[in-house]
C-alpha positions in Angstrom: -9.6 -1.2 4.7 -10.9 -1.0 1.1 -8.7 -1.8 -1.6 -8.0 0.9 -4.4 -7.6 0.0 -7.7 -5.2 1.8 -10.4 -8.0 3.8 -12.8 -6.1 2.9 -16.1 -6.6 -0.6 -15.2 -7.5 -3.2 -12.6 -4.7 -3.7 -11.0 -4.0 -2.9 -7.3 -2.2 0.8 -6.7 0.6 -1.5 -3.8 1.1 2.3 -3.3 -1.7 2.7 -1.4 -0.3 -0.4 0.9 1.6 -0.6 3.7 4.9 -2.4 1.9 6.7 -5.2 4.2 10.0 -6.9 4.0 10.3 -10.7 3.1 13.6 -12.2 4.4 15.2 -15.7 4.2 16.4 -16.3 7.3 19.0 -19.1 6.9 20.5 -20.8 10.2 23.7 -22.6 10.5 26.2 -23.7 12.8 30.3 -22.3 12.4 33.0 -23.9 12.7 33.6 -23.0 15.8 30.2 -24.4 17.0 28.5 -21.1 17.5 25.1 -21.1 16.1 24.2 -17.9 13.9 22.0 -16.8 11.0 21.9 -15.3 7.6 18.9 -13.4 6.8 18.3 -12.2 3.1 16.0 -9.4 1.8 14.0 -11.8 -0.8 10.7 -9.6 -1.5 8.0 -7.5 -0.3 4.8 -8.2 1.5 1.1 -6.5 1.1 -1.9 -6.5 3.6 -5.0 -7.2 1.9 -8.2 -5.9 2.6 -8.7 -9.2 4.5 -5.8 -9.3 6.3 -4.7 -11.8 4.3 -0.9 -11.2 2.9 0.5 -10.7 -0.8 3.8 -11.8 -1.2 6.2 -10.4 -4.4 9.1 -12.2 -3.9 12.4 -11.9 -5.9 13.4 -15.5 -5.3 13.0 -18.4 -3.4 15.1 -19.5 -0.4 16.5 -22.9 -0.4 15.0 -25.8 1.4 16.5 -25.0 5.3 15.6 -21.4 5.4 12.0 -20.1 6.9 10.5 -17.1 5.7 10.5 -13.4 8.0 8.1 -10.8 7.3 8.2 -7.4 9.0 7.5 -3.8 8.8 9.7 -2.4 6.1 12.6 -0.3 6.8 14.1 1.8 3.6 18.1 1.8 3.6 20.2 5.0 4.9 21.0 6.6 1.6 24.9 6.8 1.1 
């Protein structure tokens, strides 16, 4: 896939790229033992032309917490 770059400059048009999700996925343990998660929308991902992956992420997760990428899913509108 060949990048396309933005004509009024030389940036990259992430437009033109399929857009991912980046969550912090944060497990713990409750107080009542049972184990569970907490996952975080943190950023967005791009696929480079050589597969290789561009992260833009809002912040970053605390030590503890891995990092989930998958296919981005827009929000119901209310």
């Amino acid at each position: 896939m060949a990048t396309k770059k933005n004509e009024k400059s030389d940036r990259i048009d992430l437009q033109q790229h399929e857009r991912l999700a980046v969550y912090g996925v944060r497990r713990f343990v409750r107080k009542d033992q049972t184990e569970d998660s907490s996952w975080t929308l943190i950023g967005t991902a791009f696929r480079c032309g050589d597969g290789s992956l561009n992260l833009v992420l809002d912040y970053v997760p605390a030590s503890g917490a891995s990092l989930n990428i998958r296919p981005f899913k827009p929000r119901a509108e209310a």
